[in-house]
N, C-alpha and C positions, 0 to 999 in steps of 0.2 A: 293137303299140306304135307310136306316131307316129313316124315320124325326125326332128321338132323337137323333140320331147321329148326323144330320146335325146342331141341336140346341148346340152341346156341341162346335161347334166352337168358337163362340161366348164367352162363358164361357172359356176355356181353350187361347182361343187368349189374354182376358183380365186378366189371371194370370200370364201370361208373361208378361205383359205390352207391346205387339207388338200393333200398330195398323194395318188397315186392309191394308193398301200401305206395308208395311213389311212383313206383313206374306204372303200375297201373290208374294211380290220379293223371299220369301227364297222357297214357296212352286212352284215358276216356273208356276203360274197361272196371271189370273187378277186381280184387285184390284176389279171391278165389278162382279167379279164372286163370289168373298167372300162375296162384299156386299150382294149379291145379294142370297144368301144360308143361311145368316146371318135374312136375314127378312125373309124367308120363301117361297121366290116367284121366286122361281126358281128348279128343280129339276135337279143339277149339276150331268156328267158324274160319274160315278163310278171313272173312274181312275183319274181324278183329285178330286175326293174327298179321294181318296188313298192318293195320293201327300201332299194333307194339311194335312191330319192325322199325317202322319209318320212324317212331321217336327213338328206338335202337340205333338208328344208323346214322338218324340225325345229329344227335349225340358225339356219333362216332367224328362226323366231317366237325363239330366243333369244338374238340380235342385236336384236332389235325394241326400240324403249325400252321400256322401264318406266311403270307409273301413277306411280311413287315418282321418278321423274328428271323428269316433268312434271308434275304437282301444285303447288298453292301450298299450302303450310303452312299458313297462316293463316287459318283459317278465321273469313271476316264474317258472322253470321247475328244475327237476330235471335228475342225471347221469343214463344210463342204469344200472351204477353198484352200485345206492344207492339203501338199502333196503325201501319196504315197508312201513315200521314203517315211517323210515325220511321223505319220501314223505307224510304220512298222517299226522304227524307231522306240514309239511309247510302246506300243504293245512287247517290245524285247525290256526295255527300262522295266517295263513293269509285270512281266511272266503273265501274260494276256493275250490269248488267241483271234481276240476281236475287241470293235471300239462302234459305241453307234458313233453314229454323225450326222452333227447340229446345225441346223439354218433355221433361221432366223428365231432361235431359242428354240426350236421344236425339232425331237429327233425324226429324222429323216431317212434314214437307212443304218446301215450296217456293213461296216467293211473289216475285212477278217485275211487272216494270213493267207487262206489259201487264193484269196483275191491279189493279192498283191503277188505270191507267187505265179497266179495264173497269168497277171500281165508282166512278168520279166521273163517268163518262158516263154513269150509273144516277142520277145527281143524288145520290148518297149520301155521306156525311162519311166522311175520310181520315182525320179524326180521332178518328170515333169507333169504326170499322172495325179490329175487332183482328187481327192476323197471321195466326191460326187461322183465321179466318170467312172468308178470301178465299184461304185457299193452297190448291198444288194439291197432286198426293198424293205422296211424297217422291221425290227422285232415287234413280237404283239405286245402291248399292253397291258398289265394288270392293276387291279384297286389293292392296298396294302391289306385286305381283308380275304385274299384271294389262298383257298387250302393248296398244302402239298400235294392232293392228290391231282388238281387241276395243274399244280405247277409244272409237274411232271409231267404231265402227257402232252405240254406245248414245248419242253424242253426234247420232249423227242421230236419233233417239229423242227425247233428253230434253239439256233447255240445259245440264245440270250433272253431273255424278259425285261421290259423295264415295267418298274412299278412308279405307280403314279398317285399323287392324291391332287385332287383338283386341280385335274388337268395337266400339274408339272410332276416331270420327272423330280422322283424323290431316292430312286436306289436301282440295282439292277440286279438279276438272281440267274447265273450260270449254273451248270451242273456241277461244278466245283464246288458252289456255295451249298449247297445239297449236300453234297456228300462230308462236307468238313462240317455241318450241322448235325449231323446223322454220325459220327462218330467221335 
């Protein structure tokens, strides 16, 4: 085991606010063995220094926000059978780079400015271009239960999230919404 690892217990027990009688109840060890890895003078098993970790870190992901504490409720999208235009339209009304879009109550895709850009650089009409014919294939999904650190690494993926609780969309979480949560 590293001896900087074994020093972030210390650190990481005291951001919880556990002391060492606790953490070591939840990690299924001693209380002297944490103390005792905590000052340095002890070179504890591997696999119970696995044990503290993971309720270390477990800890960590359920301090994390939530999809449900950064989400906007409100979800703006538009019909597969509204044109183009209307969708770029909402998205300038409303300082928005993208809208899913809805058939038959279930989001279906995702159409985004540089979509609609891409078909009038094609010399093609915005307004007769329906939402469907130009979107791309839907945002992923999340449970309102879903941590920032998962949120983030689909938003490097994909411009959008929609969160869901049974089944229906309930909110949607851009990297906008991240970042005005975050400061």
């Amino acid at each position: 085991m590293i001896l900087e690892e074994v020093a972030e217990i210390r650190r990481l027990r005291k951001k919880h606010n556990l002391t060492q009688s606790q953490l070591a109840k939840l990690a299924g060890v001693s209380q002297s063995l944490i103390a005792k890895a905590e000052s340095g003078s002890i070179d504890p098993a591997y696999s119970k220094m696995k044990r503290i970790f993971e309720v270390l870190h477990g800890l960590e992901k359920e301090s994390e926000p939530k999809a449900r504490a950064l989400m906007t409720a409100k979800i703006v999208s538009v019909t597969k059978r509204q044109s183009a235009a209307e969708a770029a339209k909402i998205m300038r009304k409303r300082g928005i780079s993208q809208l899913p879009v809805i058939g038959r109550n279930i989001i279906i895709g995702l159409i985004s400015e540089a979509d609609i850009i891409g078909l009038v650089s094609q010399g093609k009409s915005a307004e007769r271009a329906k939402a469907h014919e130009i979107m791309q294939q839907a945002p992923p999904t999340v449970p309102k239960s879903t941590p920032l650190s998962l949120l983030a690494e689909l938003l490097s993926h994909s411009p959008l999230i929609v969160v869901v609780e049974n089944g229906k969309p309930v909110g949607v979480i851009t990297k906008a919404d991240i970042i005005k949560k975050a400061v």
